[in-house]
C-alpha positions in Angstrom: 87.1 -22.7 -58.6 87.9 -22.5 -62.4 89.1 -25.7 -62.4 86.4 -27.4 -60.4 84.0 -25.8 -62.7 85.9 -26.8 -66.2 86.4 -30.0 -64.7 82.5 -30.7 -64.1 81.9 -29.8 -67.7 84.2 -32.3 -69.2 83.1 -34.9 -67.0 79.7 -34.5 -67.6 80.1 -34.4 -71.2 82.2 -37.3 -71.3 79.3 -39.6 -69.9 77.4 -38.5 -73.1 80.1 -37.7 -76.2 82.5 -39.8 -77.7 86.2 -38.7 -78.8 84.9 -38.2 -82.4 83.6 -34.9 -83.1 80.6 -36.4 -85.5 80.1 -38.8 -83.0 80.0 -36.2 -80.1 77.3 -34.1 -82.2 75.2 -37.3 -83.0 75.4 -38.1 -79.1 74.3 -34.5 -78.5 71.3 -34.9 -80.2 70.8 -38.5 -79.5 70.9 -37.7 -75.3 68.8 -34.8 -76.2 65.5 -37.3 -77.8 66.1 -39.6 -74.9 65.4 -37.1 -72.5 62.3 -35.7 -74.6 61.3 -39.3 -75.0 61.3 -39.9 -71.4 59.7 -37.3 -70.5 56.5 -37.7 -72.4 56.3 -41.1 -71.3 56.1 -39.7 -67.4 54.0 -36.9 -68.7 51.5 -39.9 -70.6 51.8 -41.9 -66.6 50.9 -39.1 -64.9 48.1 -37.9 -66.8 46.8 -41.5 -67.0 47.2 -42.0 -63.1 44.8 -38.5 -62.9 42.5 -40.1 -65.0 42.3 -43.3 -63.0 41.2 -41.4 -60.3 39.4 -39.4 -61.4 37.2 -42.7 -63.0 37.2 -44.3 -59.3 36.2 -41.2 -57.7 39.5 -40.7 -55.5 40.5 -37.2 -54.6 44.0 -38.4 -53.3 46.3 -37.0 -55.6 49.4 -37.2 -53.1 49.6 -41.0 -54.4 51.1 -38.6 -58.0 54.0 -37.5 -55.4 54.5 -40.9 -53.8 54.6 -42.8 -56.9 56.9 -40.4 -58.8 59.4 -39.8 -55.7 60.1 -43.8 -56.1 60.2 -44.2 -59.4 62.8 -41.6 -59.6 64.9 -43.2 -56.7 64.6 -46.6 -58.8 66.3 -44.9 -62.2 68.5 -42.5 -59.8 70.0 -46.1 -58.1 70.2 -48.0 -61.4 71.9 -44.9 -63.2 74.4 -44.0 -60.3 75.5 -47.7 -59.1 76.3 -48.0 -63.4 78.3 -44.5 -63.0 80.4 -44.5 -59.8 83.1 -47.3 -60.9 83.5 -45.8 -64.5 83.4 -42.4 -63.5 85.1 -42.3 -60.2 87.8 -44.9 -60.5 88.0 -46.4 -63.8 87.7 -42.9 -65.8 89.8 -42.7 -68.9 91.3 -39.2 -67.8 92.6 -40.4 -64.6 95.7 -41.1 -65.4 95.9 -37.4 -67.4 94.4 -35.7 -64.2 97.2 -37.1 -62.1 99.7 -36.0 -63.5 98.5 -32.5 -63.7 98.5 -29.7 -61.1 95.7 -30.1 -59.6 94.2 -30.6 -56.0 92.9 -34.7 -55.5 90.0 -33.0 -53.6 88.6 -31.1 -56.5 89.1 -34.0 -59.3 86.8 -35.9 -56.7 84.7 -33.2 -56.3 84.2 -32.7 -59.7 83.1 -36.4 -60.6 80.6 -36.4 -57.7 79.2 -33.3 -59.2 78.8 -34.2 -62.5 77.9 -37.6 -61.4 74.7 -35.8 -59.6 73.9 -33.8 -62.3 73.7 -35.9 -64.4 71.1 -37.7 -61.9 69.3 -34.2 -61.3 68.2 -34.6 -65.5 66.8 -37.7 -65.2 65.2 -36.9 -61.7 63.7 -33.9 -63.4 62.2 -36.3 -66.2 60.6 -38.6 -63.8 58.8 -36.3 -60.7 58.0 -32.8 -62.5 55.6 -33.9 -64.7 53.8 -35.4 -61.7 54.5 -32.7 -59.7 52.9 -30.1 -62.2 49.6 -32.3 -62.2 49.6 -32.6 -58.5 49.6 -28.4 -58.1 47.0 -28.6 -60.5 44.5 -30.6 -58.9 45.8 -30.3 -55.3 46.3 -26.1 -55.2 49.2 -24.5 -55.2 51.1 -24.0 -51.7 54.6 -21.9 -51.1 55.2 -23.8 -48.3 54.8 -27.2 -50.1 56.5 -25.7 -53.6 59.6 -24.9 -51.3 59.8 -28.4 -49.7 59.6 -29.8 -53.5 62.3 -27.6 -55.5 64.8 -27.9 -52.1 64.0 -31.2 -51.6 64.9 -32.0 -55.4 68.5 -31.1 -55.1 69.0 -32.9 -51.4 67.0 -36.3 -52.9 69.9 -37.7 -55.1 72.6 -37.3 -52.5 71.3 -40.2 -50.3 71.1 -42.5 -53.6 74.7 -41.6 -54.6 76.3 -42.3 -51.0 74.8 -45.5 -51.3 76.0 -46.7 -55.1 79.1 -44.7 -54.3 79.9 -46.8 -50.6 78.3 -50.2 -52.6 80.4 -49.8 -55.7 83.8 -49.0 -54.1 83.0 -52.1 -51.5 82.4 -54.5 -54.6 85.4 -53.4 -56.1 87.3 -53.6 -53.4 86.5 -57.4 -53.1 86.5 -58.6 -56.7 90.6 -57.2 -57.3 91.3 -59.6 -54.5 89.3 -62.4 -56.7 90.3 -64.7 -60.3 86.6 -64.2 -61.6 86.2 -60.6 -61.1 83.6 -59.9 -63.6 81.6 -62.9 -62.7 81.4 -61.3 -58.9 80.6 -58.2 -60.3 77.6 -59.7 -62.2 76.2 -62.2 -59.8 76.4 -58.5 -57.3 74.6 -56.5 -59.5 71.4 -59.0 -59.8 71.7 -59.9 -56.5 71.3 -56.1 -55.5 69.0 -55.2 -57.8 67.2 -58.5 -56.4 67.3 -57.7 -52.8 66.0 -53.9 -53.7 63.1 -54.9 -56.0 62.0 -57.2 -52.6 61.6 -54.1 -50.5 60.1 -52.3 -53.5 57.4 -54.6 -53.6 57.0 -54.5 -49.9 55.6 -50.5 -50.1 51.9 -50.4 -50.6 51.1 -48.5 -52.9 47.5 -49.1 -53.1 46.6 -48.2 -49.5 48.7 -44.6 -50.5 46.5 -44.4 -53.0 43.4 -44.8 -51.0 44.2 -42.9 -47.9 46.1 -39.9 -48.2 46.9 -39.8 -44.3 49.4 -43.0 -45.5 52.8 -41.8 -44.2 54.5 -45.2 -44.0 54.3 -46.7 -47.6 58.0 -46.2 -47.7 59.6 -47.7 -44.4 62.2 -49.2 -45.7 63.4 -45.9 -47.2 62.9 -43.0 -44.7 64.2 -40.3 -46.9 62.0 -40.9 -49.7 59.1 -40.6 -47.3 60.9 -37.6 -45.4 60.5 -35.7 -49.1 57.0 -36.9 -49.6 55.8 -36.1 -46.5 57.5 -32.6 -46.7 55.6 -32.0 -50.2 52.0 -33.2 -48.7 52.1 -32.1 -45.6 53.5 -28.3 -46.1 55.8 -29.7 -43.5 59.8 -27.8 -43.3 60.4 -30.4 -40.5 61.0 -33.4 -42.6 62.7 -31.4 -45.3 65.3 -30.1 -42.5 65.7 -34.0 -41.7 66.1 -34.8 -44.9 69.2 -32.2 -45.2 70.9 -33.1 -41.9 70.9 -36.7 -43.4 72.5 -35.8 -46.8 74.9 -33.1 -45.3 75.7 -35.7 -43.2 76.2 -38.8 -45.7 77.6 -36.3 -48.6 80.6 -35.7 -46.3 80.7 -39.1 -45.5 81.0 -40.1 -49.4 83.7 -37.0 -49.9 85.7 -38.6 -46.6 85.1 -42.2 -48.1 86.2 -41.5 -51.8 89.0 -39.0 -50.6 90.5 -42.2 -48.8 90.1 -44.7 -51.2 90.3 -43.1 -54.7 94.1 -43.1 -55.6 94.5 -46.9 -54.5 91.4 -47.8 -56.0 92.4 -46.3 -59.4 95.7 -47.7 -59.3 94.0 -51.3 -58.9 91.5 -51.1 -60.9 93.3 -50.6 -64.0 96.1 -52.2 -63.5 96.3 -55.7 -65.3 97.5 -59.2 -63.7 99.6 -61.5 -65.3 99.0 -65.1 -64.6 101.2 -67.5 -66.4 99.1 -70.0 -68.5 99.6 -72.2 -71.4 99.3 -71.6 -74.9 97.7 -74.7 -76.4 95.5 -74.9 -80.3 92.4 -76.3 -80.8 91.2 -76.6 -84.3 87.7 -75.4 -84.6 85.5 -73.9 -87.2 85.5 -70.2 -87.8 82.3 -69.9 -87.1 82.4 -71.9 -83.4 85.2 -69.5 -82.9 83.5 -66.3 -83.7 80.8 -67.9 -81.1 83.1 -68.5 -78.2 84.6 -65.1 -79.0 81.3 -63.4 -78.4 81.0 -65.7 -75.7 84.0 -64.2 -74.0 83.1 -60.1 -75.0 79.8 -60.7 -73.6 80.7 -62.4 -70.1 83.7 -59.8 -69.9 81.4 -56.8 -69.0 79.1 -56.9 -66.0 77.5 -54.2 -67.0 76.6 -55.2 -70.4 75.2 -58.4 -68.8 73.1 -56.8 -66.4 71.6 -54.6 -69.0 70.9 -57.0 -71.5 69.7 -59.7 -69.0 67.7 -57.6 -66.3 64.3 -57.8 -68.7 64.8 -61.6 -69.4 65.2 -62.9 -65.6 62.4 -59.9 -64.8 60.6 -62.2 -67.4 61.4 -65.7 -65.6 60.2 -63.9 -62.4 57.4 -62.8 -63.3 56.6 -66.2 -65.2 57.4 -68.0 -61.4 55.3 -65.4 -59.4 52.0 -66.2 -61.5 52.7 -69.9 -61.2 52.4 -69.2 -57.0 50.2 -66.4 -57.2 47.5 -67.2 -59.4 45.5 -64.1 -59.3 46.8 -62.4 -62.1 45.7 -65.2 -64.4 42.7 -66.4 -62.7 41.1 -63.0 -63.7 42.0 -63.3 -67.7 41.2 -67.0 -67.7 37.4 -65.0 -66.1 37.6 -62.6 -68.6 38.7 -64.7 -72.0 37.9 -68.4 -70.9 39.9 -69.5 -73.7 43.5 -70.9 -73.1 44.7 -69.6 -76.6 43.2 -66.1 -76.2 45.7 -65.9 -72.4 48.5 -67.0 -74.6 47.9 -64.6 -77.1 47.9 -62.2 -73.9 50.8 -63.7 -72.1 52.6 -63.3 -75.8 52.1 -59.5 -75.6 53.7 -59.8 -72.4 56.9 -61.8 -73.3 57.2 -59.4 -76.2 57.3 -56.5 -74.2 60.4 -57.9 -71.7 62.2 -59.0 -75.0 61.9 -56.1 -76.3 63.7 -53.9 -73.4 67.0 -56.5 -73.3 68.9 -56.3 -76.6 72.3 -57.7 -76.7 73.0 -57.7 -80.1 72.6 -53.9 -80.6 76.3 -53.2 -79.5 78.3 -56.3 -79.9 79.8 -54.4 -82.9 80.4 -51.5 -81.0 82.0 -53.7 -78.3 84.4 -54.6 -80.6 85.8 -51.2 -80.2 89.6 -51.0 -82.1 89.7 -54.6 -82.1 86.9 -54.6 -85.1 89.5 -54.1 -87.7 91.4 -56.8 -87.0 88.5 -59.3 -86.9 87.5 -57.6 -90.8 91.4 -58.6 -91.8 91.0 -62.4 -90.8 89.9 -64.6 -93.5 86.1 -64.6 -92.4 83.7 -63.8 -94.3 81.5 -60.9 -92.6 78.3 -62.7 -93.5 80.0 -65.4 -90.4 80.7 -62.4 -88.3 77.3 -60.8 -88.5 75.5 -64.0 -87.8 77.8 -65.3 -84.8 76.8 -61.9 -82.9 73.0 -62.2 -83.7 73.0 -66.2 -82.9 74.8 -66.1 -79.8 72.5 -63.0 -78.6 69.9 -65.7 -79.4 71.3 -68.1 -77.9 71.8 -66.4 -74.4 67.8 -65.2 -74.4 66.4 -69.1 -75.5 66.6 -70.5 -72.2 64.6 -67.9 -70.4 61.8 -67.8 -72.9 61.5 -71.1 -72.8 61.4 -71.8 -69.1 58.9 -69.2 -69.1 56.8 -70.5 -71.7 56.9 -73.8 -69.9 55.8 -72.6 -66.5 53.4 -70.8 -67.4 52.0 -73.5 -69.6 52.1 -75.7 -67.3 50.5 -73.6 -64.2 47.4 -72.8 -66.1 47.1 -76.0 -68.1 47.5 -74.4 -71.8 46.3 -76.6 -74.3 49.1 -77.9 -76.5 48.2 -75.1 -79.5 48.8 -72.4 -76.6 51.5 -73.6 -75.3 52.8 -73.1 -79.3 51.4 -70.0 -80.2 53.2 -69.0 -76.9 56.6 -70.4 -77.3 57.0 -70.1 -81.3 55.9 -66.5 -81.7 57.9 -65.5 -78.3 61.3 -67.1 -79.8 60.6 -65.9 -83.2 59.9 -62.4 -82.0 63.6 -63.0 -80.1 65.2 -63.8 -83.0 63.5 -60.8 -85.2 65.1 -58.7 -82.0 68.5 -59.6 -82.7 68.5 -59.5 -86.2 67.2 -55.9 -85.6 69.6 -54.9 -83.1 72.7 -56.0 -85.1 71.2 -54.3 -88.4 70.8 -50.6 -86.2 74.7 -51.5 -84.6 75.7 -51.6 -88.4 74.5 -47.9 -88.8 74.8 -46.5 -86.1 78.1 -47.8 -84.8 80.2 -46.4 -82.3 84.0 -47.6 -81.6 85.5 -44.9 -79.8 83.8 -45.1 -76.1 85.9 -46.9 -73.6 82.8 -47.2 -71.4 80.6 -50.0 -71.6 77.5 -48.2 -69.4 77.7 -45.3 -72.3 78.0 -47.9 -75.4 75.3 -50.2 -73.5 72.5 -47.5 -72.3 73.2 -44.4 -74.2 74.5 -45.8 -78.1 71.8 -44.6 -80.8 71.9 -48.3 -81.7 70.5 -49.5 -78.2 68.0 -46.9 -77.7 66.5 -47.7 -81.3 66.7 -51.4 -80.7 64.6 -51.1 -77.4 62.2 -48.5 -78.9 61.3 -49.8 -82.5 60.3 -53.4 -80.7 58.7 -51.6 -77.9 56.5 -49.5 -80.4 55.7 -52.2 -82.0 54.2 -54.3 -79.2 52.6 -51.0 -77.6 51.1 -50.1 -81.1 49.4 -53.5 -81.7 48.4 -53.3 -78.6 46.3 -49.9 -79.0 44.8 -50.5 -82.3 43.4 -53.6 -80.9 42.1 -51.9 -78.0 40.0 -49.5 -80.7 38.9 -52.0 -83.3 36.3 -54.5 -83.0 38.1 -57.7 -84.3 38.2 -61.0 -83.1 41.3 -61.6 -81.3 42.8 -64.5 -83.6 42.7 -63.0 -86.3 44.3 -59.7 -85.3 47.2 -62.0 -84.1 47.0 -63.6 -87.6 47.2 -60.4 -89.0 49.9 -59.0 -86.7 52.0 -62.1 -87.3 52.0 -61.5 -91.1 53.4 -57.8 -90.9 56.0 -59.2 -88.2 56.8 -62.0 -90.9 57.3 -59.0 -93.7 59.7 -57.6 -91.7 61.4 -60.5 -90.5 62.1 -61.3 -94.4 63.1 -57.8 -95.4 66.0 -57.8 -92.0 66.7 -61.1 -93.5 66.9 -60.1 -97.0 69.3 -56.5 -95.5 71.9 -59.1 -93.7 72.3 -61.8 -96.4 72.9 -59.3 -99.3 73.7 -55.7 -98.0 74.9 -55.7 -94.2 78.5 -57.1 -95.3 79.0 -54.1 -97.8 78.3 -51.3 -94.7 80.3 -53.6 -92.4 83.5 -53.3 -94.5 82.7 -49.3 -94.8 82.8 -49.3 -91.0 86.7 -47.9 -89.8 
């Protein structure tokens, strides 16, 4: 029990410290303010979905339940199906674990469990702030309070059976393929695809309006098994709910317990293949391109994380072009083509500013960082490669966006600019930001590219500077009586100041605290 227990802790630790002990503290206090943050974002939804009810006169307030059960089921999915490979079979420790005296059953154990705990934190951010407004203005029952704290600790265990049974299948069938990390990619958004389908099948806005709705979730019977348990003081559904999970958990323990020492072995083992070594003279700086090129494309994970906002972006750009509703109601509301693309500029700003990829290409450098800083490059090279090729890979989706868009609602040719022009320069101010926060805040000593990708100081800060940015601007306009134009005009000059001071910090400072960086 010892063991099983000491265990949990390291492996929960691990997912959020590095092997440095300044870099452990720094993480510390870094997961810490991401959990805060988080949680006063929910606590701001919540509050704002009580006042939008309150404003259309509905008394439902079991729409606060429904809403925050699958939201938390959306994060618990995207953080566990990023977890179970890493943790389970590609942990750094396995190899140390083995050869130790210790049971196989509780080293799996203890990665489920700290797996789920981890998933218990972020559950907790997303559905008791909603909860606590729903006792508030729905009463307080035991009944109901019991289904919800029980219900809270059985909810995660049907997510991770899932990412745990999809994650080992995947692997399983990319060792057997040459582009492994190209399956692994093309899975993930085709997953993630096929999930966000049935997410917008539940109807929402009939929960919202008739709180006898107990079907908004059929495509996911144990997320409407907990609501139901919650709003209608109902044990019944709670006690389905556990048979399912005792059930499944035992499953996942049976499953892992089976695969796990074959699955590690494979996994990171390397294959040889015999190939030819051949030069090709190129520029340094085409190299340092195709280098990052190869980083990039090397990590499914990073991909996916990076990418998700920009194809969400292309999607949603497609969607309008079929569904014209959206846009049909601003083109009522502005009837001016260059006020929508001012609008739809917001918009793109917003996605951009959720998908960084430059704001750990240093760190994904890792050990390897030294010896690109010993090669005859200068660093200015190095520092621009990484923020051009992250600019690179985001150009085409902004402007196929831009384009269909324009072209759906008939833009006039200065809207279609505005749109396209302050999208990609916004893109490009992005990446100069994310590589200028990667410089700082660096961090070359995780092996694990979901840590260094979703929990790096330098990625959350490159996702929340932009994103305060855009949701600032947005506010102030909302409170000040000014003509639209010319609070773009006036936006786009501060944008423009800072664009010139990054520029001003990469040309003659960043290659100074590049070569302090060991």
């Amino acid at each position: 029990m010892n063991k099983l227990i000491t265990l949990i802790k390291i492996n929960f630790l691990s997912a959020i410290n590095t092997s440095t002990k300044r870099q452990s503290k720094l993480n510390k206090l870094l997961f810490g303010f991401v959990i805060l943050f988080l949680l006063g974002i929910s606590s701001f939804y919540a509050y704002s979905f009580v006042i939008s009810l309150k404003e259309a006169n509905i008394t439902n307030f079991n729409f606060l339940i429904g809403f925050s059960v699958l939201a938390s089921n959306f994060v618990l999915l995207f953080l566990f199906l990023s977890s179970c490979t890493n943790v389970l079979y590609k942990g750094q420790d396995n190899d140390l674990l083995f050869s130790m005296p210790i049971k196989k059953s509780t080293i799996i154990l203890s990665k489920l469990i700290s797996i789920l705990l981890l998933g218990y934190i972020y559950q907790f951010v997303f559905i008791v702030p909603f909860a606590v407004l729903y006792y508030i203005y729905s009463g307080i029952n035991f009944v109901s309070i019991s289904c919800f704290l029980l219900g809270f600790f059985i909810q995660p265990v049907v997510v991770l059976t899932i990412c745990c049974i999809l994650s080992c299948f995947a692997s399983y069938i990319s060792k057997k393929l040459k582009h492994k990390n190209i399956f692994h990619t093309i899975s993930l958004f085709v997953f993630f695809g096929v999930f966000l389908y049935f997410y917008m099948q539940i109807d929402l806005f009939s929960l919202m309006l008739n709180e006898n709705g107990n079907s908004f979730v059929k495509y996911f019977p144990w997320i409407n098994w907990y609501y139901l348990s919650i709003t209608k003081n109902n044990l019944l559904f709670l006690l389905y709910n556990l048979i399912l999970s005792g059930f499944l958990i035992s499953l996942t323990y049976l499953f892992v317990y089976k695969t796990f020492f074959n699955m590690c072995t494979e996994l990171n083992s390397t294959i040889k293949t015999k190939s030819k070594i051949y030069f090709n003279k190129k520029s340094a700086f085409a190299s340092l391109i195709k280098k990052e090129a190869k980083k990039y494309f090397s990590s499914p994970m990073y991909i996916f994380n990076t990418l998700f906002a920009y194809i969400l972006a292309l999607g949603f750009a497609i969607y309008c072009s079929i569904d014209k509703s959206i846009f049909n109601f601003a083109i009522n509301v502005f009837d001016n083509s260059i006020y929508i693309s001012i609008c739809c500029v917001v918009l793109f700003c917003f996605f951009i500013s959720t998908g960084n990829i430059s704001s750990v290409s240093l760190s994904m450098e890792r050990t390897s960082l030294s010896l690109l800083k010993s090669m005859p490059i200068s660093y200015n090279k190095i520092i621009w490669s990484k923020i051009l090729f992250a600019f690179f890979v985001e150009f085409p989706f902004i402007v196929v966006s831009t384009i269909i868009i324009s072209i759906s609602y008939k833009f006039s040719f200065v809207a279609f600019l505005i749109l396209m022009l302050f999208s990609l320069f916004f893109c490009l101010f992005t990446c100069m930001l994310g590589i200028t926060l990667n410089i700082w805040f660096p961090n070359l000593n995780s092996k694990n590219d979901t840590v260094l990708v979703k929990q790096s100081l330098s990625s959350f800060m490159s996702v929340v500077i932009p994103l305060v940015l855009v949701l600032v601007a947005t506010i102030v306009y909302l409170y000040v009586s000014i003509n639209l134009i010319y609070y773009f005009l006036i936006c786009l000059c501060l944008l423009v100041v800072l664009f010139v001071s990054l520029l001003c910090y990469i040309v003659f400072c960043a290659n100074k605290k590049l070569q302090k960086i060991s």
